[in-house]
C-alpha positions as a printed Julia matrix, in Angstrom:
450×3 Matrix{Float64}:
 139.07  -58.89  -77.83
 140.2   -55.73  -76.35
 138.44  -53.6   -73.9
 138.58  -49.83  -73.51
 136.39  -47.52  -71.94
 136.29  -43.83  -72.1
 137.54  -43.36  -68.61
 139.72  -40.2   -67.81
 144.19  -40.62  -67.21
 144.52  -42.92  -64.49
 147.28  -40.08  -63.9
 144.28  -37.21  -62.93
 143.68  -38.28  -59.37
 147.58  -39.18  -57.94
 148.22  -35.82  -60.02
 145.39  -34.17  -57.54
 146.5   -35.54  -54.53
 150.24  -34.41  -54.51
 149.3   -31.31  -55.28
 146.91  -31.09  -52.36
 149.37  -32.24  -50.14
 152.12  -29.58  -51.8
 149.09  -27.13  -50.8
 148.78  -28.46  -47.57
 152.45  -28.19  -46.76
 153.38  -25.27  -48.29
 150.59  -23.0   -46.89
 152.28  -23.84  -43.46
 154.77  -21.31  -44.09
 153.05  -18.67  -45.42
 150.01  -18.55  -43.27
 151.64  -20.09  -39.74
 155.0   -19.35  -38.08
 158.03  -20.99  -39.17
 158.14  -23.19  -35.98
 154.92  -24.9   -37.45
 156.81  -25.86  -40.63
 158.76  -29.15  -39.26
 158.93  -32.65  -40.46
 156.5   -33.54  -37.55
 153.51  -31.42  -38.45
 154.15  -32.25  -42.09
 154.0   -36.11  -41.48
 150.89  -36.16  -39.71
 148.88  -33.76  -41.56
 149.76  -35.78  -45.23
 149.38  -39.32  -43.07
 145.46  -37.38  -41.9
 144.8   -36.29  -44.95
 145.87  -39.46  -47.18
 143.98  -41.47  -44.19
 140.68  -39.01  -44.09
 140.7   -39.0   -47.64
 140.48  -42.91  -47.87
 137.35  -43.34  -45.57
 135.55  -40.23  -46.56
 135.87  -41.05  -50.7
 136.93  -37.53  -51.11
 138.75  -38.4   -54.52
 136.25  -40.55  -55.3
 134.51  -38.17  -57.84
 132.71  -39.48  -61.26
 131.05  -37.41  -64.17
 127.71  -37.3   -62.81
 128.43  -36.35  -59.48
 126.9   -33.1   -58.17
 128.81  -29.81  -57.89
 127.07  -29.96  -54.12
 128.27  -33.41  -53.68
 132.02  -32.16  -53.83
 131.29  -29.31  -51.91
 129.81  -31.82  -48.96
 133.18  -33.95  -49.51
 135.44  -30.4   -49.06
 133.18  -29.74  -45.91
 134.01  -32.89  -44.75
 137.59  -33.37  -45.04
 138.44  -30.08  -44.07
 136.69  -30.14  -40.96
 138.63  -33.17  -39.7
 141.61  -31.8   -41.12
 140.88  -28.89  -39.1
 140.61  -30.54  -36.08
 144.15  -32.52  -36.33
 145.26  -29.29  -36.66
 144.19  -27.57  -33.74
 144.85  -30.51  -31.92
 148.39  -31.09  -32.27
 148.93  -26.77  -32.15
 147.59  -26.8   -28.95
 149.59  -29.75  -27.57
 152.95  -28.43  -29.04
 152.77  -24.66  -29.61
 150.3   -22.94  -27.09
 151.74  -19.45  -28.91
 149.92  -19.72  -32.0
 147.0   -18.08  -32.41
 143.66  -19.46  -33.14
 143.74  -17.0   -35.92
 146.28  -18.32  -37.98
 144.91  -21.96  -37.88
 141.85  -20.7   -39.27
 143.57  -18.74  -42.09
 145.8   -21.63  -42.53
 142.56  -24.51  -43.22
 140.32  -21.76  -44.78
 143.59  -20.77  -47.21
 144.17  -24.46  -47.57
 140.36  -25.15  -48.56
 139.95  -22.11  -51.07
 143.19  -23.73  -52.58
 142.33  -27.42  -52.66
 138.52  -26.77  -53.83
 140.14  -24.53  -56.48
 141.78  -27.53  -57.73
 138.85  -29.87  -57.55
 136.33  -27.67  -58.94
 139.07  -26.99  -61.76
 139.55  -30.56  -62.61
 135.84  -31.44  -62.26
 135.09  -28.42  -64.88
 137.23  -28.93  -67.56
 136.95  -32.37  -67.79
 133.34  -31.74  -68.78
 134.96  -28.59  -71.18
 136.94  -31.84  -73.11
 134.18  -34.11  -73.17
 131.82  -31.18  -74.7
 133.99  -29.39  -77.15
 136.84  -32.47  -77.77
 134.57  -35.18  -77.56
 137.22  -36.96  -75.45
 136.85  -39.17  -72.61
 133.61  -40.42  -73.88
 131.03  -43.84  -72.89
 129.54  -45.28  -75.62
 125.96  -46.59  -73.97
 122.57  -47.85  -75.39
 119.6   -48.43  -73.65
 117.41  -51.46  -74.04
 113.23  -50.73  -72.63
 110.8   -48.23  -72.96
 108.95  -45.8   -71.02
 109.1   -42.44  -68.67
 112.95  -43.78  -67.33
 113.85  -44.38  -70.62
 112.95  -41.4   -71.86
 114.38  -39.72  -69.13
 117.48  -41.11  -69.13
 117.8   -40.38  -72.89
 117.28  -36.74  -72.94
 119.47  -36.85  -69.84
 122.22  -38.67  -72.01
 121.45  -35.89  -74.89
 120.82  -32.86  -72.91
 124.66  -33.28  -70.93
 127.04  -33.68  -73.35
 129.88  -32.51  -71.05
 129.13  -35.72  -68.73
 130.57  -37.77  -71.41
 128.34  -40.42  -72.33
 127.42  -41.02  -76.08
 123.96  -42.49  -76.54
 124.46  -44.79  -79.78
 120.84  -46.59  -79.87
 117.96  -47.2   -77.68
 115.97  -50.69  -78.38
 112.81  -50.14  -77.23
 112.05  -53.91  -76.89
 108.22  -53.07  -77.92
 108.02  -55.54  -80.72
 110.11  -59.58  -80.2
 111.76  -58.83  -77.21
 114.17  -61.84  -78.17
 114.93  -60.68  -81.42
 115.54  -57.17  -80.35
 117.54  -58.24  -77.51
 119.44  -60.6   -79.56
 120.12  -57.99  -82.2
 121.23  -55.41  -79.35
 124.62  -57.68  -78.03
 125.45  -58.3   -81.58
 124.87  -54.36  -81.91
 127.21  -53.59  -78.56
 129.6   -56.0   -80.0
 129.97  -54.53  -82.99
 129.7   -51.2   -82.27
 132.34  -51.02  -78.75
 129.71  -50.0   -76.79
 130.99  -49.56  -72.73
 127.57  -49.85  -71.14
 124.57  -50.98  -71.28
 122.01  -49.63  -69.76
 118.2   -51.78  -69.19
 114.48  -50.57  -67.99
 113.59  -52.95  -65.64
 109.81  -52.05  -66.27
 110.59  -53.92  -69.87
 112.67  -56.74  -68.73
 111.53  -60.02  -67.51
 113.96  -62.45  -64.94
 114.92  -64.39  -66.96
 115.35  -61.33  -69.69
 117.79  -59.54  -67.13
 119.72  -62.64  -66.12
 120.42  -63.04  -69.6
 121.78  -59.88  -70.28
 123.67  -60.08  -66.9
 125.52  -63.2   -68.42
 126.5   -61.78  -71.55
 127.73  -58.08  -69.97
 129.88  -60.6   -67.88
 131.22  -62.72  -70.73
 132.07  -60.09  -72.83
 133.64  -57.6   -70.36
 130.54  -54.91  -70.56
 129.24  -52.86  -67.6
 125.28  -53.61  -67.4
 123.17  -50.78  -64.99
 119.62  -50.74  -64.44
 117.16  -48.97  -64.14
 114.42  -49.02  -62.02
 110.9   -46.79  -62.72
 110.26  -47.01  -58.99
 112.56  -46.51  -56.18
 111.17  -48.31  -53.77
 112.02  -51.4   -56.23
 115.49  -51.38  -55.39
 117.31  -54.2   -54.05
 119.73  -54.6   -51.31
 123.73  -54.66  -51.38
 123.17  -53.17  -55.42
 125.11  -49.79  -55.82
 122.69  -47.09  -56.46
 124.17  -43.98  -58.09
 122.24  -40.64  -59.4
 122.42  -38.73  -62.97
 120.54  -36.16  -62.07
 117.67  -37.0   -59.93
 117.18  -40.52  -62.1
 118.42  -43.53  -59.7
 120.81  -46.15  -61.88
 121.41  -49.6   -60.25
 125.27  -51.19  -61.05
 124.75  -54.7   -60.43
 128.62  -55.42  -59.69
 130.56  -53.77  -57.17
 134.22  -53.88  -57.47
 136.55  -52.61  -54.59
 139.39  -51.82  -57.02
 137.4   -50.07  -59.43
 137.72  -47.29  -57.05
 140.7   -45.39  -57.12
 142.48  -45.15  -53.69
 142.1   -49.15  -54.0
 143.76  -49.49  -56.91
 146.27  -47.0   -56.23
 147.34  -48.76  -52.74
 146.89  -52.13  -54.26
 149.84  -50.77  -56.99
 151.89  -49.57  -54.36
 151.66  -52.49  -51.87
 152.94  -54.28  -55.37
 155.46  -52.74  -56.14
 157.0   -52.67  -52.64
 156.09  -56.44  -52.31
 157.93  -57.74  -55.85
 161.07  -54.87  -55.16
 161.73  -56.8   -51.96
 161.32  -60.12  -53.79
 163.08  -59.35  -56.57
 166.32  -57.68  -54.68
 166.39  -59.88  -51.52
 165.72  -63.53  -53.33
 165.68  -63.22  -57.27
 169.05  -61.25  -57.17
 171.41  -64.14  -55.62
 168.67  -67.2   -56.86
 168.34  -66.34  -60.38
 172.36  -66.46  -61.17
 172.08  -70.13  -59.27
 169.11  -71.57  -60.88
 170.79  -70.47  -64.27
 173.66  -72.75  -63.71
 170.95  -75.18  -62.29
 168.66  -75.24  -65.52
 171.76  -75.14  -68.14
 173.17  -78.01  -66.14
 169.74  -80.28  -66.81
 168.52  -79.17  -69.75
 169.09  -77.02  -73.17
 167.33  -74.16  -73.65
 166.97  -70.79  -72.22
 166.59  -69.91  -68.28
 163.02  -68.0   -68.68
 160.11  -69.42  -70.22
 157.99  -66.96  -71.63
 154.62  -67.65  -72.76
 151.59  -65.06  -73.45
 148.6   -64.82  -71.56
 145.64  -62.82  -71.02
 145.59  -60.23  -68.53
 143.51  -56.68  -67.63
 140.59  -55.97  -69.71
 141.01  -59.31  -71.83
 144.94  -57.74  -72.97
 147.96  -60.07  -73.61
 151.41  -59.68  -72.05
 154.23  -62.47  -71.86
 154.57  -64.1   -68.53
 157.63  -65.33  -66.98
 158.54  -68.6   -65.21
 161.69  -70.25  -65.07
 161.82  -73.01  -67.34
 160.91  -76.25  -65.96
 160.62  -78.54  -68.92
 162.33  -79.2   -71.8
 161.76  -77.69  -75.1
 158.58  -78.8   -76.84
 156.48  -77.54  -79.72
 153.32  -77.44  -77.5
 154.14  -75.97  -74.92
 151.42  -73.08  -75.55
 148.71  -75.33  -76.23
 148.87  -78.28  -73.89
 148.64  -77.46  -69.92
 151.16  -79.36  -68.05
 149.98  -82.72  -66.36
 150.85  -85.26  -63.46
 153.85  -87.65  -64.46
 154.24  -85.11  -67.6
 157.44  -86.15  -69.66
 157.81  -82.92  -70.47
 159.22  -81.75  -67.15
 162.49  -81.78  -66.37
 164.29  -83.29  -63.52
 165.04  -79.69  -61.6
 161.62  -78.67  -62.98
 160.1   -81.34  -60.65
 161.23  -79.37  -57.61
 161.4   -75.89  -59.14
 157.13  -76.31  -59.89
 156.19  -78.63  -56.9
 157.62  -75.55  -54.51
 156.38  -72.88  -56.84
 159.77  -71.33  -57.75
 159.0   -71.18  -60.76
 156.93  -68.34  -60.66
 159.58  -66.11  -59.23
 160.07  -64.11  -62.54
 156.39  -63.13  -62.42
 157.33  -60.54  -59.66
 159.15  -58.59  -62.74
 155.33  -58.68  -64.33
 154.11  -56.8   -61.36
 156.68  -54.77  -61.21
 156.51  -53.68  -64.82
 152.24  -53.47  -64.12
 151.42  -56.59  -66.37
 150.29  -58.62  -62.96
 149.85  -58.4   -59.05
 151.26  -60.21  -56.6
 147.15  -61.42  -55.94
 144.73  -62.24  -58.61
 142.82  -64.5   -60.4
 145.67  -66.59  -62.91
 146.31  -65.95  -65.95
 145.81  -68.51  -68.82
 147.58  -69.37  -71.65
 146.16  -67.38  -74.99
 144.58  -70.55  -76.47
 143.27  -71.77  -73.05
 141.59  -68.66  -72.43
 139.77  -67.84  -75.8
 138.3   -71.97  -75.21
 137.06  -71.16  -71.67
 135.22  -67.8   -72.43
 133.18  -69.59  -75.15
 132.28  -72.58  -72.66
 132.5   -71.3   -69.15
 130.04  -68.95  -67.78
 131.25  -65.59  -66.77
 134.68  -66.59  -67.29
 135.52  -63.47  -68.73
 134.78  -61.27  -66.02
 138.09  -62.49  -64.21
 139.32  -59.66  -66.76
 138.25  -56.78  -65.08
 141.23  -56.49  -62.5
 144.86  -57.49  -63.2
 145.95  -61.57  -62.89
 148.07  -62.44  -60.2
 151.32  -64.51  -59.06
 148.79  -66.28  -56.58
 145.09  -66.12  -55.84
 141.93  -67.43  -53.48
 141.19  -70.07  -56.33
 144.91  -71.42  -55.76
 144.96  -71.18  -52.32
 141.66  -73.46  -51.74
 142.54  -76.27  -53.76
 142.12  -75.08  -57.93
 145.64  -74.46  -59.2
 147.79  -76.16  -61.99
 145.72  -78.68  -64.1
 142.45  -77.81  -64.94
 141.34  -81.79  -65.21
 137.47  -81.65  -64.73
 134.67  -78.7   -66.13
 134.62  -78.18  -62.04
 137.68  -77.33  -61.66
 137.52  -74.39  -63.79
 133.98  -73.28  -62.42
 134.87  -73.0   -59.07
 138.15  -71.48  -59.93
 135.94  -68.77  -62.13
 133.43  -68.52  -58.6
 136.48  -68.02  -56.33
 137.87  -65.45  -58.82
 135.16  -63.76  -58.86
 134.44  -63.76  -55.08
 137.8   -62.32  -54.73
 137.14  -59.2   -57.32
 134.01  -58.12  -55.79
 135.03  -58.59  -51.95
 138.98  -57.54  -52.27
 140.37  -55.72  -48.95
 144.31  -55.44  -48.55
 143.66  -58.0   -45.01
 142.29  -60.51  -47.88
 145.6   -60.33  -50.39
 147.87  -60.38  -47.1
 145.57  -63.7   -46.22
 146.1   -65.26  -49.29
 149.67  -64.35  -49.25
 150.74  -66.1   -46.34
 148.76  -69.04  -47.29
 150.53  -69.5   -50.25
 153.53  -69.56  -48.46
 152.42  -72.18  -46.08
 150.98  -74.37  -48.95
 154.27  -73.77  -51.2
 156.33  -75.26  -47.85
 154.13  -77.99  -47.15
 153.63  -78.91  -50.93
 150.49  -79.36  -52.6
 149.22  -81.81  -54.75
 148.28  -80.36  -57.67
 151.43  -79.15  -57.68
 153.4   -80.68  -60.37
């Protein structure tokens, strides 16, 4: 089961934002005197920007947002931008004139919305004529929304979304609800979209459990506004209100962009500082105790429901189920240098190479073994949605008491509820949390830990 959604390059947005800050720096020296262009004013008007940027969402554009929208976030970020500027011209250089700050920003801002408004346009210029970067969406209800939302959907090609079906749930609401999740399943449909004036409770919990288990985005919509509910993300196509029912912090791109970055730095360090001299050692170490190779590589489930091969250093000895049998307490299997290398977690080491080649992050919800995996998402509820960010090396599940053998149906459920708790409140303070937690629990030892 693979998962892919018609969203835009990944690439787009970093793409944007080093040009802005070329624009940004390069502007210095034609619109400001050559005194202006030094390594100071260039580090703190990319660290402003980068910062302003984060808080204000001012890359955080999507398909339906409004042309005035963008203008509002250009408004915005220039006009604190502006500010640093003046501010640190009139500390340092009392000489320049207020008249070449305000070419400089207005220069800057003509070039950056330029850029945005570029971007923004002919991505709707490749949906329309290319037919790229599409949704696939139905819509399950009837009545004025629905109908709304449909010629919306028909009438605005260029935002990208392909409206396959509508079930109007008029006649067997079971049956047609029934037949529309076989229909999404067979038919790789991204979202799902659901009148709330034709869905009962129970109806809507139900489709909220399937969306989950099957890696689907489920929205709502309400024929009322004053019907929303709190803490639910309300966004606009058009003038109609939509309600996502799942927020996720690293859905959003800055997020997921600094989360990548605070990776990469994280498993470079790691893997230079530790790995480099350990790995030669523990390669003597494992020869010494036991035939077979150094790495044990097994495949697992990771992003969007996708398998990669995960690395540990081998702790037991060669066995035939390996991939199908989770290791337990007093397990034969593991060797007598395994003991140690699992009970203080070195053997997960190598797993800072899967975050460094993207596979994993150093925080996540654990990956599990292929066969493992495809048995849980049939039995556990909303196991699946652990898919939606990338697995990682450690994670709040492991942390409070639910790593290694999964022994009970509990252990697995609150594993899945801690997982999932993690995904929809992630901060960077969180994953540095969990971090030094592990630590703590991998010196103390754990008990699970074998």
């Amino acid at each position: 089961m693979k998962r892919k959604t018609g969203r835009y390059s990944g690439y787009i947005r970093p793409i944007q934002i080093l040009i802005d800050l070329i624009f940004l720096n390069l502007l210095v020296l034609i619109c400001m005197r050559p005194a202006m262009s030094n390594f100071g004013y260039h580090t703190i008007i990319s660290v402003f920007w980068l910062a302003i940027s984060y808080y204000s969402g001012f890359y955080e554009v999507y398909r339906y947002t409004k042309e005035t929208q963008i203008l509002g976030k250009l408004i915005k970020q220039f006009f604190f931008i502006s500010l640093v500027t003046f501010a640190y011209v009139g500390y340092k250089y009392k000489y320049v004139t207020t008249d070449e700050v305000w070419d400089y920003t207005f220069t800057c801002f003509a070039a950056v919305a330029f850029l945005k408004f570029s971007i923004f346009y002919l991505l709707r210029k490749y949906r329309l004529f290319y037919g790229g970067n599409l949704r696939n969406v139905v819509i399950l209800g009837n009545g004025k929304s629905v109908e709304e939302l449909a010629y919306f959907f028909n009438d605005n090609p260029d935002y990208g979304y392909n409206l396959m079906k509508i079930f109007d749930l008029k006649t067997n609401k079971k049956e047609s609800l029934e037949e529309a999740c076989i229909y999404v399943l067979d038919n790789k449909v991204d979202e799902i979209y659901g009148s709330l004036n034709s869905l009962s409770n129970s109806n809507v919990e139900d489709l909220i459990n399937f969306a989950d288990n099957n890696l689907k985005t489920i929205k709502l919509l309400p024929d009322n506004k004053n019907t929303l509910l709190r803490n639910l993300a309300v966004e606009y196509y058009g003038y109609i209100p939509i309600i996502s029912l799942r927020i996720i912090p690293l859905e959003k791109e800055v997020n997921k962009r600094f989360k990548r970055i605070f990776d990469i730095v994280f498993s470079v360090l790691i893997i230079f500082f530790i790995l480099s001299w350990l790995t030669p050692l523990l390669a003597i170490l494992i020869k010494l105790d036991s035939k077979g190779p150094v790495f044990f590589k097994q495949r697992r489930n990771g992003l969007n429901y996708e398998e990669f091969i995960c690395y540990k250093f081998r702790s037991m000895r060669l066995n035939p189920i390996a991939d199908l049998e989770q290791v337990q307490k007093n397990d034969p299997r593991i060797t007598r240098l395994g003991r140690f290398l699992r009970k203080s977690s070195i053997d997960e080491l190598p797993q800072f190479f899967n975050v460094l080649l993207g596979d994993m992050s150093v925080v996540g919800p654990r990956p599990h073994m292929v066969s493992h995996t495809e048995m849980y998402a049939k039995s556990v509820d909303k196991f699946m949605v652990r898919h939606f960010i990338k697995p990682g090396i450690t994670g709040l599940a492991q942390i409070n008491g639910y790593r290694g053998e999964v022994e009970t149906e509990k252990d697995i459920i609150n594993r899945v509820r801690f997982d999932i708790f993690y995904l929809e409140n992630w901060t960077i303070l969180l994953d540095l949390k969990i971090i030094f937690k592990t630590v703590i629990n991998a010196i103390k030892g754990e008990e699970k830990a074998y």
